[in-house]
N, C-alpha and C positions, 0 to 999 in steps of 0.2 A: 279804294276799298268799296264804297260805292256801287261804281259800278260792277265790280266784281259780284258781290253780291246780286246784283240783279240778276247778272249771266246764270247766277247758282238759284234764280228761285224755280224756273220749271224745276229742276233736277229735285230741287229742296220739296217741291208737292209731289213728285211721281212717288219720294220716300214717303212722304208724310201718308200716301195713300199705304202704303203697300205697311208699314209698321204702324204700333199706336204711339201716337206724340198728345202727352200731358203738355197741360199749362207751363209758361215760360220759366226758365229759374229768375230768381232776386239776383241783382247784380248793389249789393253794397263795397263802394269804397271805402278803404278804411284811410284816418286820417294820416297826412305827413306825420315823419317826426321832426321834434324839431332838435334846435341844434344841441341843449344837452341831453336826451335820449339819445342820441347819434354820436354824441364820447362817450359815454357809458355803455353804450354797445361796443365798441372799438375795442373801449382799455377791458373792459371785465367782463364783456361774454355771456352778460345775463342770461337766464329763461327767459325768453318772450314768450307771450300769451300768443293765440296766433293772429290777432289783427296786427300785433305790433309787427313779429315778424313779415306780414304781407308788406307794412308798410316800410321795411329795409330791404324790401327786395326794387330791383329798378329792371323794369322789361322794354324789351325795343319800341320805339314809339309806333303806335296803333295797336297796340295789343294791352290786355290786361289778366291779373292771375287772380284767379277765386280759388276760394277754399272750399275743397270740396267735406273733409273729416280733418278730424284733430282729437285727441285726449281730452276726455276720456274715451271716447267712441273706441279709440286706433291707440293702437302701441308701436313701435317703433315696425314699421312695414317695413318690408325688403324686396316685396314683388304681389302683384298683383293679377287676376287676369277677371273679365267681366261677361256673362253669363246672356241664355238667349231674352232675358226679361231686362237687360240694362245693372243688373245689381253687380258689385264688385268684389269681387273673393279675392283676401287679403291675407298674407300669408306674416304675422307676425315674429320675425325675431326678437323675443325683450333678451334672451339670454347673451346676448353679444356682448362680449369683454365687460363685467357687471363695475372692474376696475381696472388699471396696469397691468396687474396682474394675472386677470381673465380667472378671479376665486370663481369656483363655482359654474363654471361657463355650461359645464354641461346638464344643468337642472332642469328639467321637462318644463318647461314651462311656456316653451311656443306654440304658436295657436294658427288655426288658418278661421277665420270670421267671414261673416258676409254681410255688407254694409248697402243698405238700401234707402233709397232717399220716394219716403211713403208721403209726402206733402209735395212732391214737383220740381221745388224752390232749387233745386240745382246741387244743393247737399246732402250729405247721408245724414238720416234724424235715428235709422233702427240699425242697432247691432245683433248678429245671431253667431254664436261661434258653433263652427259646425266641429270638429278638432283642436284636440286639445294634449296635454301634458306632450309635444313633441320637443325633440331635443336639436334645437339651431336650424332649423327647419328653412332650405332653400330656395324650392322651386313649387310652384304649379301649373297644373293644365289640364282644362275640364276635354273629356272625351266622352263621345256616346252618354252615356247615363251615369259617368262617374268622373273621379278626378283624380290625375297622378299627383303624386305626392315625394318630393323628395327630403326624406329622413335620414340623415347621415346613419348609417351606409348605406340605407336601403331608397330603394324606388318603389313605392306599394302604387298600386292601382285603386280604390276605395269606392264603391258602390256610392251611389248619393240614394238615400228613401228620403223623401221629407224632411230635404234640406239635414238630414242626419245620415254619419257612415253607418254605414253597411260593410256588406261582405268586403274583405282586403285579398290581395293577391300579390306575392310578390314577384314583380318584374322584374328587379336587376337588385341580387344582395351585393355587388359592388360598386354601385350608382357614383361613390364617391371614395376616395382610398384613405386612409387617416384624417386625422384631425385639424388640419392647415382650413382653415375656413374661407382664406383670400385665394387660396388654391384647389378648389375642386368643382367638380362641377356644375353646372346651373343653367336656368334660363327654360326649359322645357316648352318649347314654341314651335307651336305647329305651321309647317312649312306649307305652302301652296301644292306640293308633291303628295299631301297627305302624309307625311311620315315627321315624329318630333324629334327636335335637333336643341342639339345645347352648346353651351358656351365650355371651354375649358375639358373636354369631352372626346373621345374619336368613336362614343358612337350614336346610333337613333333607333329609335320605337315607333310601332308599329303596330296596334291591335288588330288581328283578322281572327273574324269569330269570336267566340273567347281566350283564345291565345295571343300573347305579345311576341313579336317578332324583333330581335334585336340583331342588330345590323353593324359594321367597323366602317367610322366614314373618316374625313376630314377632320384632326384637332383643330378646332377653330376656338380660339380669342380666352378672356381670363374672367368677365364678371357681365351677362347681357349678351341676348343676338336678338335682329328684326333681319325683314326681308322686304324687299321694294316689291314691285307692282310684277315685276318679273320670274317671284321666287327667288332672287338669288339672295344669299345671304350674308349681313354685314356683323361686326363684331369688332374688339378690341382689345389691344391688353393694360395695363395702368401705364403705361408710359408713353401708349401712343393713340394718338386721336382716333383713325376709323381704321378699321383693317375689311376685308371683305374677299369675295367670291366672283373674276367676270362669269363664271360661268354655274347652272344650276347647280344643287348642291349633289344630287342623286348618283352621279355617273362617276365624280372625285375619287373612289376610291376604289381599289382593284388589286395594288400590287402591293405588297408590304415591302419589298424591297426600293420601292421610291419614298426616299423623305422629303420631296416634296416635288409637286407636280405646277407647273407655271398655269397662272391663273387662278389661282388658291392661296388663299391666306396672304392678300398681295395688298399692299399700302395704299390706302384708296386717297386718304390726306396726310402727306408727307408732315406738314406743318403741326408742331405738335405745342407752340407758343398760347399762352390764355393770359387772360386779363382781367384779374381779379379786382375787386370794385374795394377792397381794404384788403391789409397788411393782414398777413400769411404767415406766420410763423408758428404756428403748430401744424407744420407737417414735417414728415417723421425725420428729416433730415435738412433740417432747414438750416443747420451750420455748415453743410456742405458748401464750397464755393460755387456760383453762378446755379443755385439751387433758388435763390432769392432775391429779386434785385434789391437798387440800392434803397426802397422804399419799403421794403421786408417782403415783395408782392411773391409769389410762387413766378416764376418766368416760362414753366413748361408741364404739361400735365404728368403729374404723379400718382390719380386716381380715376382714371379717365373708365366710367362704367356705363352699362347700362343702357346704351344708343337705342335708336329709333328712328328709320326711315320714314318721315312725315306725309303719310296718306290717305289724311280725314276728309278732305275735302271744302274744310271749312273755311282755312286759311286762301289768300289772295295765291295764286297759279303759283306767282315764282318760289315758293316755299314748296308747293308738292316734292316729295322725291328728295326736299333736301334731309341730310342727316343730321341727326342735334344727339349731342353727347354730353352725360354729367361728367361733374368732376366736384368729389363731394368734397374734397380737403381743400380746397380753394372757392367753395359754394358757389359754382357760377354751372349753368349752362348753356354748350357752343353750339352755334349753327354753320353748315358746312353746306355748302354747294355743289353738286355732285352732276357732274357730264357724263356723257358717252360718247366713244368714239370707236368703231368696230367693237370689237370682243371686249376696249377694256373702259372700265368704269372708274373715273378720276374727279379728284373734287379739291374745292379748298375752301377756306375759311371766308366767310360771309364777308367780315370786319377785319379791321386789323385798329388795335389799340382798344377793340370795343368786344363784349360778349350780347349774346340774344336775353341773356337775364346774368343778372347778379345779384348775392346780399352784400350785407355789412354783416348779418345775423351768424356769428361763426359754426352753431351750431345746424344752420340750415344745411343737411346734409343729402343732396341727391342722389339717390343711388340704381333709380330705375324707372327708365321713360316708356310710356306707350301712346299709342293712338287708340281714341275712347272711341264709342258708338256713336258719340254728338257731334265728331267730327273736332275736338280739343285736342292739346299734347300734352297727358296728365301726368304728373310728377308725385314720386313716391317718396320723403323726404322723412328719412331714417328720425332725423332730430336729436340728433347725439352729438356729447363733446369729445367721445373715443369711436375713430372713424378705422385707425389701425389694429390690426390683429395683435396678440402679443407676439406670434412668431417672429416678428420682426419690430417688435417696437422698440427704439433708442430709448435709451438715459435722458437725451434730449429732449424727446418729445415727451416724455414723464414727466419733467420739470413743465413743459409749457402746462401738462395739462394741470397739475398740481398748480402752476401762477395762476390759473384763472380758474380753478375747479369745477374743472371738465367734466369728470367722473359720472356726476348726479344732473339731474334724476335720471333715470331711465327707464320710464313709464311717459314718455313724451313719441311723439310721432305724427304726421301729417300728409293728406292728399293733397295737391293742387293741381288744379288744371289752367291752362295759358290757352285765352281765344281772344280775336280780331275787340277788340274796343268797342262794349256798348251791344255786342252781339245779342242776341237771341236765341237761348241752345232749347232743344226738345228733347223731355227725355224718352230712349227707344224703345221700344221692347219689339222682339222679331215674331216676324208670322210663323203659325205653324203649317200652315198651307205650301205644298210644294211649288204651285207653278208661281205663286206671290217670292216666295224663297228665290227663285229662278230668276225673277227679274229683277230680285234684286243684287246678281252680279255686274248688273249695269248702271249700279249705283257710285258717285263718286268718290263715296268714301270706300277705301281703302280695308276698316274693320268688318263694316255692312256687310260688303262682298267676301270675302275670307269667312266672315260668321254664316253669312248664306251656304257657301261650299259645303262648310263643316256640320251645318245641321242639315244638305241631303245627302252627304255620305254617313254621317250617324246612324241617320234614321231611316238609311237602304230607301230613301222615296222616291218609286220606280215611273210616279205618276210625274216626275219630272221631265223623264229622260227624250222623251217627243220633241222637247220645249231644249233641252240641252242638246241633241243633235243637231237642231233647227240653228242653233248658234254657232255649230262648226260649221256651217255656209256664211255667214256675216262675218268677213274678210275683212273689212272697213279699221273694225275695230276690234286690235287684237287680247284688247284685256280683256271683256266678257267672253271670251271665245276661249282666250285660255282657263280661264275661271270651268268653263265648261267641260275643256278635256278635261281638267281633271275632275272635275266630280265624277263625269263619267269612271274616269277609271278607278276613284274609290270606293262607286259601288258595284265595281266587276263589270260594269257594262259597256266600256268603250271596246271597238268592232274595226276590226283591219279597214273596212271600207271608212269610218271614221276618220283615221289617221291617214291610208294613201294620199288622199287628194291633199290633205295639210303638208306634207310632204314636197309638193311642187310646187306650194304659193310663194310666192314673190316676195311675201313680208320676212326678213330676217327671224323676228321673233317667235311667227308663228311656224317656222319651219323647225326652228331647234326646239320647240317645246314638242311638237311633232317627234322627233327623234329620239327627246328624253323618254317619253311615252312608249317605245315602242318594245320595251319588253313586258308590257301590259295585253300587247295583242299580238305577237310574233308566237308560231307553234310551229309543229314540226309539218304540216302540213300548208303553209302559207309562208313559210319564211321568204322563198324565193321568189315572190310577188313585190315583193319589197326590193332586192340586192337589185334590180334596174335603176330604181331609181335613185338607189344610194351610188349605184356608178355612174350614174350620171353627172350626180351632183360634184363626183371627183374629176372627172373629164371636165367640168366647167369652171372648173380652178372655185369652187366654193367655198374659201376661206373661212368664212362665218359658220358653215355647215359644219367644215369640215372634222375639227376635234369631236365635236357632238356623233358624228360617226364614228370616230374611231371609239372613243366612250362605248359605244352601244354596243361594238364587234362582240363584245364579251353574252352578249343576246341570243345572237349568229351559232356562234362558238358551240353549242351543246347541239344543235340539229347540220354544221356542216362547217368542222374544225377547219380543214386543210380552208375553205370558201372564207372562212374568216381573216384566217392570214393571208390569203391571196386581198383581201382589201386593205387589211393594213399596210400592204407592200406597197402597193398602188397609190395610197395615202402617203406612205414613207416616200414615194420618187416622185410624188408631185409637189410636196408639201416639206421639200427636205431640209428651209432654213428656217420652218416656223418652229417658233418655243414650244408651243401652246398645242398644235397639231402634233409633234414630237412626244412631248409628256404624254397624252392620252394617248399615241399607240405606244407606248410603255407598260403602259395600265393594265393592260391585258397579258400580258408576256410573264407574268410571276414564273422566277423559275428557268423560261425559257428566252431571256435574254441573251446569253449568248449564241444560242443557238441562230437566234434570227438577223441578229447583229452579223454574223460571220456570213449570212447571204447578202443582207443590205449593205455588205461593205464593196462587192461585186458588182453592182449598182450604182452604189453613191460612193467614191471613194475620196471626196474631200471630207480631209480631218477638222474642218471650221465651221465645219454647218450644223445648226442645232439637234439636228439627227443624231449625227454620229459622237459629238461632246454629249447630249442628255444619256445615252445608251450606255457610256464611257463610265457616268457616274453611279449609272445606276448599279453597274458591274461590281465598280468599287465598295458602295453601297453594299451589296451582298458580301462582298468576301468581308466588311466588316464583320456582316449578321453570321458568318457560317462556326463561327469557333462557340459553339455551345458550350461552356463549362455551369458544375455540378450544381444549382442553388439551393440545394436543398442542405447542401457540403456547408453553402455560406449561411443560411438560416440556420442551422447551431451554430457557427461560431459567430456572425453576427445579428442577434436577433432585432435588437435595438436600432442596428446601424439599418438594415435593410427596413426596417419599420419608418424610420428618418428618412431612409431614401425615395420610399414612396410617398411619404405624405409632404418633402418638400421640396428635394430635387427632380424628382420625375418629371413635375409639371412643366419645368424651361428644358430640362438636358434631356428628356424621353426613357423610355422604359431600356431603351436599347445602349442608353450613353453615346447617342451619338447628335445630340441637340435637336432642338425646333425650331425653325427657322421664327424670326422676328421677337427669338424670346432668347435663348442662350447657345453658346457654341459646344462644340462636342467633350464628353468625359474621355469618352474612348478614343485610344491613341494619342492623349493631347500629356505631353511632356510637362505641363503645369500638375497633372494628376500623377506621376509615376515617376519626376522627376526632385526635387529638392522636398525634403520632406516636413520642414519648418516654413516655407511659402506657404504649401496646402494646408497647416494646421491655420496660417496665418489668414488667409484669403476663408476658410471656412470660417473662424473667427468674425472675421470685422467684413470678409465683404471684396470683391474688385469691382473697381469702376475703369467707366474707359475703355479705348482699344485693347487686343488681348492678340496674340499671333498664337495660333494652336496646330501645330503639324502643315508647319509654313505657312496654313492661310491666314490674312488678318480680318479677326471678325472685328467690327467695330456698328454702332448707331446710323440708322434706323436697321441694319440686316437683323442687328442682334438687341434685344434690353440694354439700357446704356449703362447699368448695374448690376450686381449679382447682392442682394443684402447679406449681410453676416450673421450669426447662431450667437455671439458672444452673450448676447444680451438678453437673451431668454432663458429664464429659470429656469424652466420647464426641460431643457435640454441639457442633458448633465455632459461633463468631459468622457465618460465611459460612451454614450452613442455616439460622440461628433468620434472618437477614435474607431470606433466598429463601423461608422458609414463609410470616414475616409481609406478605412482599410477595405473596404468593400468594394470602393470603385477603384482602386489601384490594384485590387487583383478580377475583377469580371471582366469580360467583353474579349478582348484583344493585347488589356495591360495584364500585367504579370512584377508585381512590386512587390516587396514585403509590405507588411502589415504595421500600423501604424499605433502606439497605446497611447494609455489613459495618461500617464506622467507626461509624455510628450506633447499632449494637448494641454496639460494645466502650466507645463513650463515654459510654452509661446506664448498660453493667457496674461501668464505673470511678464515676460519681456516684455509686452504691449497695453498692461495694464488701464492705462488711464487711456487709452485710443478710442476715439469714436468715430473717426470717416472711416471708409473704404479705401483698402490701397489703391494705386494702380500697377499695373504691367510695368513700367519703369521704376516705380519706386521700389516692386521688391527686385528687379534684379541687378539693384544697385546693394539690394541688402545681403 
C-alpha cells in the first residue's frame, strides 16, 4: 500500500493543482463490539446508532469505512449523484413499504437533499433539501444547469436557480410503467457517449439545445448500472452477480426484430455464490430448499443491486476496473475481478468463502454503489428492516419481519465511504476554467475525468477544444484521448479529420471508439473518405473492428444504401462464424432480413455457421412479432389484467411475450400459457422455480432467473386481475386460448391454500 501511494503522489499534486483540496477529513475508529452487543445484534436486530453499526461491519484487511451522513441529516437514500463543488444530491425514498403491507406507500413524501460537508472533516455537517413532497422517487442526474429527476411515471428535467427548482419539463411521461417498484426503471447515469442510460429500461436521453432526445437501446439489468474506463456498460438483475456489455452501449440497438444481439446483456460473473458474515433468514424465501444453508446463511445472491466498476484511483492498482456489487438482504458487499480477452469482458469473484465487506447489522442495507470525487467507493445504505416490495412479499418473510420488528423506524438511513486504511482524502471541488477542465481527463480518477467531460460539454467550452484535439495525437494513452473524442462530439465539434487518422491506429480501443463516433462526423459529402478504410480493415481480417463496423453501416445507410449492404456482405463472408460480427449485421436489416439472407445464402451456404443460424432466428423472431391483434379489443375486456401485465410481467417476459433473455423464457407460443388451465392459475399463484421446457426449448439458470415469484400473496392484487392478465396472455401474440375467470382463480387458491414455495415444471405435470 505504501508504495502504491507514492506511485499516486505526482498524479495526487497535478490534481491538487488543478482542483481546490480543503484540509484533511477526521478518521475516527469506532470501537469493537463486544461479545453481548454481537448476540443482541444477531438474535433481535436492533437499531444501531451509526458508530455501532460501523463497528458490525468487518472490511477486507487495509481498508477502512467512514461515515460519511446518517439521521437525522439523511432518510433512507436510494441513490445519489455529486455535484461540480464535491456536495452530494441525495435522492431520499422514506416512502418504501411504511409496513408489510406497503399502507400508504404512495404519500409525497420523498425528497432529493443536498448534503455538504462545510468544516472539511470528511462528513456532511449541512442539509439543504432542494425537492420535495415527491412520490417513491428513483433516480437522478445533474445535466447542464439542472437535474433529471425520476418521479414515478414521469421523467421531469428541473432547472436548478440557487440550489432551488425552477422551470420542470417533462421528458419522458412513461419513464416508468405501473406501480412494481423492484421493477421499473432506474439509475440515470451518464455514459462516456454523452447520452443517459438506465437500468431496467430499453431506452436513453439526450439533451440538444433545449430539447431531449429519447432514443430505444438495449434493456439492460433490474436495480443500478456503472461503466468502466471504456464506456461500456455493467448492470445486473437480483439473482445474478454482474451482467454487462463487451461492446459500447451506443450502436446495440437497431433491429426490433432481434431479442437479442451477442455481446449484450452477457454474464460477465457466472458465480452468483455470497457469504454472509450472520444468519440470513429474513429474505423473502428462505424456507425454500438450498435458498439457505445449513447455518441459515443466504447461499446465492437474491438482491444483487446497484454495482459499480471501481475507478477512483485511490485504491492500490489491482482493485481499478474491479466490479463490487451490493446485496442488501444478505448485507455484505462483493468484489469481483474482471479481465479481457478480445471483445469479451469476463470476471470472477475476488474470494471465495469470504466477501470485500460484511455486517452482522441486519438492517444494514446496500442498495447503491458509486465512485466519489476523492477517489472512495461510497455506499448508500437504505437502513431498513423491509428490503422487499410487497409485490412479492411471502407470509414467510412477514413473520420474520414481525419476529424481530423490522417495520420501524423508517426515518433512519446512511452514507459510507470504504478507503485504503489510515488514508488521507481531500475534499474536491472542480475548476471552472476549461483548459484546467481539460487536463483533468488525465487524471486517475475515474469520476474527476467523466466530471471534467461533462462540464465541457455542458458548458459548450470552445476554449477547450485546441487542447482536446491536441489529445487526439497522444496515442500512448488511450483514456484521455478517448475522454477527448467525446467531448469533442458533445460539443458538436469533432471534424472527419479528427477521427480518420483514429481509425488506423494500431490500439484496439482507440479504433472502435473511433468507429462509434462516426456518426458524429459522416455527411453526405464525406462519407466515402471514410468506406477505404472501413474496407480495409475487413480485408485485414479485423475481428475487433469488425462488429463496430457493421454497427455503424446504419451511418452509411441514408447517403449510399445499396454501398451499405455491399459492406455488410463483405463483413457477412469474411466474418461468417463469428457471433458477435453476425448479430451486428442483423442490426441494420430491420424488415429486410430475408431478403439479404436469401443472397448470403449464395455465398455462404453452410447451415452451422453463426451467420446463417443468427439470420434463422431472427426470421423466426419476426413471424412471432407479425400477428398484430386488437389491444385496444383487450383493454375493455381486460383493463386490470393488462394494467398487471405491465407493471409486473413485462419486465422478465417483454412487451412482445416472447422473454428477455437472463430474466424469463417466452409467453408467446409456450404451451404452459395456452395449455392446462389450472397449472397457469397455479404457477401465477405461488410462483415456478427451476427448469421449464417452453415450445421444445429448455430454459433453465443462469439463461433465464432461476424463479418466477408468485401474486398469491399480495393483497393488493385481487383474483378478478390475476384472471384478466392470465386471460390476456392466453389469447395476445400468437396464443389464441379461452379466457380464463375469477372463480377459477379463487378455486386453485383454495386447492393450494396453505402453499408457500414455488412449483416446479415436474411437480405440476405430475399434478
Amino acid at each position: 500500500m505504501i508504495k502504491r501511494r507514492m506511485e499516486c503522489f505526482p498524479v495526487f499534486i497535478l490534481v491538487c493543482l488543478l482542483v481546490s483540496c480543503n484540509t484533511g477529513e477526521s478518521n475516527i475508529k469506532p470501537p469493537p463490539l463486544d461479545s453481548l452487543e454481537r448476540k443482541e445484534i444477531l438474535s433481535n436486530a436492533p437499531v444501531l446508532p451509526p458508530e455501532k453499526s460501523l463497528a458490525a461491519m468487518e472490511v477486507e484487511e487495509g481498508f477502512e469505512v467512514r461515515l460519511v451522513a446518517a439521521e437525522p441529516l439523511i432518510s433512507a437514500p436510494v441513490a445519489l449523484t455529486f455535484d461540480d463543488k464535491g456536495r452530494i444530491w441525495v435522492l431520499e425514498m422514506e416512502g418504501y413499504m411504511p409496513d408489510t403491507a406497503g399502507t400508504a406507500e404512495n404519500r409525497p413524501n420523498g425528497k432529493i437533499i443536498i448534503l455538504e460537508d462545510k468544516n472539511g472533516d470528511g462528513a456532511a455537517d449541512h442539509r439543504k433539501v432542494f425537492m420535495d413532497s415527491l412520490v417513491l422517487p428513483r433516480a437522478l442526474c445533474l445535466v447542464e444547469d439542472g437535474i433529471l429527476v425520476a418521479a414515478p411515471p414521469n421523467l421531469w428535467y428541473v432547472e436548478i436557480k440557487n440550489d432551488r427548482p425552477g422551470k420542470k419539463v417533462l421528458v419522458d411521461g412513461a419513464y416508468t410503467i405501473g406501480d412494481n417498484v423492484e421493477h421499473d426503471a432506474n439509475g440515470l447515469m451518464r455514459a462516456m457517449d454523452n447520452w443517459v442510460y438506465n437500468a431496467n429500461s430499453e431506452k436513453r436521453y439526450r439533451k440538444k439545445g433545449d430539447h431531449w432526445i429519447t432514443e430505444w437501446t438495449r434493456f439492460r439489468g433490474q436495480w443500478g448500472i456503472t461503466q468502466d474506463d471504456y464506456g461500456r456498460l455493467f448492470y445486473n438483475n437480483n439473482s445474478q452477480n454482474l451482467l454487462g456489455d463487451y461492446f459500447l452501449p451506443g450502436p446495440g440497438a437497431g433491429n426490433i426484430n432481434q431479442r437479442s444481439i451477442p455481446g449484450y446483456n452477457v454474464k460477465i460473473v457466472e458465480n452468483n455464490r455470497v457469504y454472509p458474515a450472520r444468519p440470513t433468514p429474513g429474505v423473502n424465501r428462505g424456507y425454500m430448499e438450498n435458498i439457505l444453508d445449513d447455518s441459515l446463511r443466504l447461499v446465492n445472491f437474491t438482491a444483487a443491486c446497484g454495482p459499480v466498476i471501481y475507478r477512483g484511483g485511490l485504491f492500490n492498482e489491482a482493485y481499478h476496473n474491479n466490479a463490487f456489487v451490493a446485496e442488501p438482504s444478505a448485507n455484505l458487499i462483493k468484489r469481483n475481478i474482471l479481465e479481457e480477452e478480445g471483445y469479451a469482458v469476463k470476471g470472477r469473484q475476488a474470494y471465495k468463502g469470504k466477501e470485500f465487506l460484511t455486517s452482522i447489522d441486519e438492517r444494514f442495507r446496500p442498495v447503491n454503489l458509486y465512485n466519489g470525487p476523492d477517489g472512495a467507493l461510497y455506499i448508500t445504505d437504505m437502513y431498513r428492516g423491509i428490503i422487499q416490495h410487497k409485490f412479492y412479499l411471502t407470509d414467510y418473510l412477514k413473520k420474520e419481519i414481525s419476529k424481530r420488528s423490522l417495520s420501524q423506524p423508517l426515518n433512519c438511513g446512511r452514507i459510507y465511504k470504504v478507503v485504503p486504511k489510515g488514508a488521507s482524502l481531500k475534499p474536491v471541488t472542480m475548476p471552472a476554467d476549461p483548459l484546467k477542465l481539460a487536463a483533468l481527463l488525465q487524471s486517475d480518477n475515474g469520476w474527476i475525468r467523466d466530471k471534467a467531460q461533462q462540464m465541457l460539454v455542458d458548458g459548450k467550452l470552445t476554449k477547450a477544444i485546441p487542447v482536446l484535439r491536441s489529445n487526439l495525437k497522444k496515442t500512448d494513452d488511450p483514456i484521455p484521448l478517448i475522454h477527448s473524442l467525446w467531448s469533442l462530439e458533445g460539443m458538436e465539434a469533432l471534424q472527419a479529420q479528427d477521427v480518420l487518422p483514429l481509425l488506423q491506429n494500431s490500439n484496439n480501443k482507440i479504433r472502435v471508439q473511433a468507429i462509434t463516433a462516426l456518426p458524429a462526423v459522416l455527411n453526405k459529402t464525406n462519407y466515402d473518405r471514410f468506406v477505404p478504410v472501413l474496407q480495409q480493415m475487413i480485408h485485414n481480417k479485423d475481428s475487433i473492428a469488425a462488429p463496430y463496423i457493421a454497427f455503424r453501416m446504419r451511418a452509411i445507410e441514408p447517403f449510399n444504401k445499396s454501398l451499405a449492404d455491399e459492406l455488410l456482405m463483405s463483413l457477412a463472408k469474411a466474418f461468417p462464424g463469428n457471433p458477435f460480427v453476425s448479430g451486428a449485421i442483423i442490426s441494420n436489416l430491420e424488415n429486410r432480413e430475408k431478403d439479404f439472407y436469401k443472397r448470403l445464402t449464395a455465398f455462404v451456404p453452410d447451415t452451422n455457421l453463426a451467420i446463417i443460424k443468427q439470420f434463422k432466428k431472427t426470421i423466426y423472431n419476426m413471424s412471432n412479432r407479425q400477428i398484430k391483434k386488437d389491444t385496444s379489443l383487450f383493454r375493455k375486456q381486460f383493463p386490470a389484467g393488462m394494467n398487471l401485465f405491465a407493471s409486473t410481467c413485462q419486465t422478465c417476459h417483454g412487451e412482445d411475450g416472447n422473454g428477455i433473455p437472463a430474466l424469463a423464457p417466452p409467453l408467446n407460443n409456450s404451451e404452459w400459457v395456452t395449455g392446462d388451465r389450472d397449472k397457469l392459475i397455479a404457477i401465477a399463484l405461488y410462483g415456478l422455480t427451476g427448469p421449464v421446457k417452453v415450445n421444445k426449448k429448455l430454459y433453465r439458470s443462469p439463461e433465464i432467473n432461476g424463479e418466477m415469484p408468485g401474486l398469491a400473496h399480495n393483497k393488493d392484487i385481487t383474483d378478478e386481475a390475476i384472471a384478466q392478465v392470465l386471460s390476456y396472455i392466453r389469447k395476445n401474440w400468437n396464443n389464441n386460448a379461452s379466457g380464463i375467470t375469477r372463480d377459477e382463480v379463487i378455486k386453485v387458491r383454495q386447492y393450494w391454500n396453505e402453499r408457500q414455495q414455488p412449483f416446479t415444471a415436474e411437480e405440476l405435470m405430475k399434478w
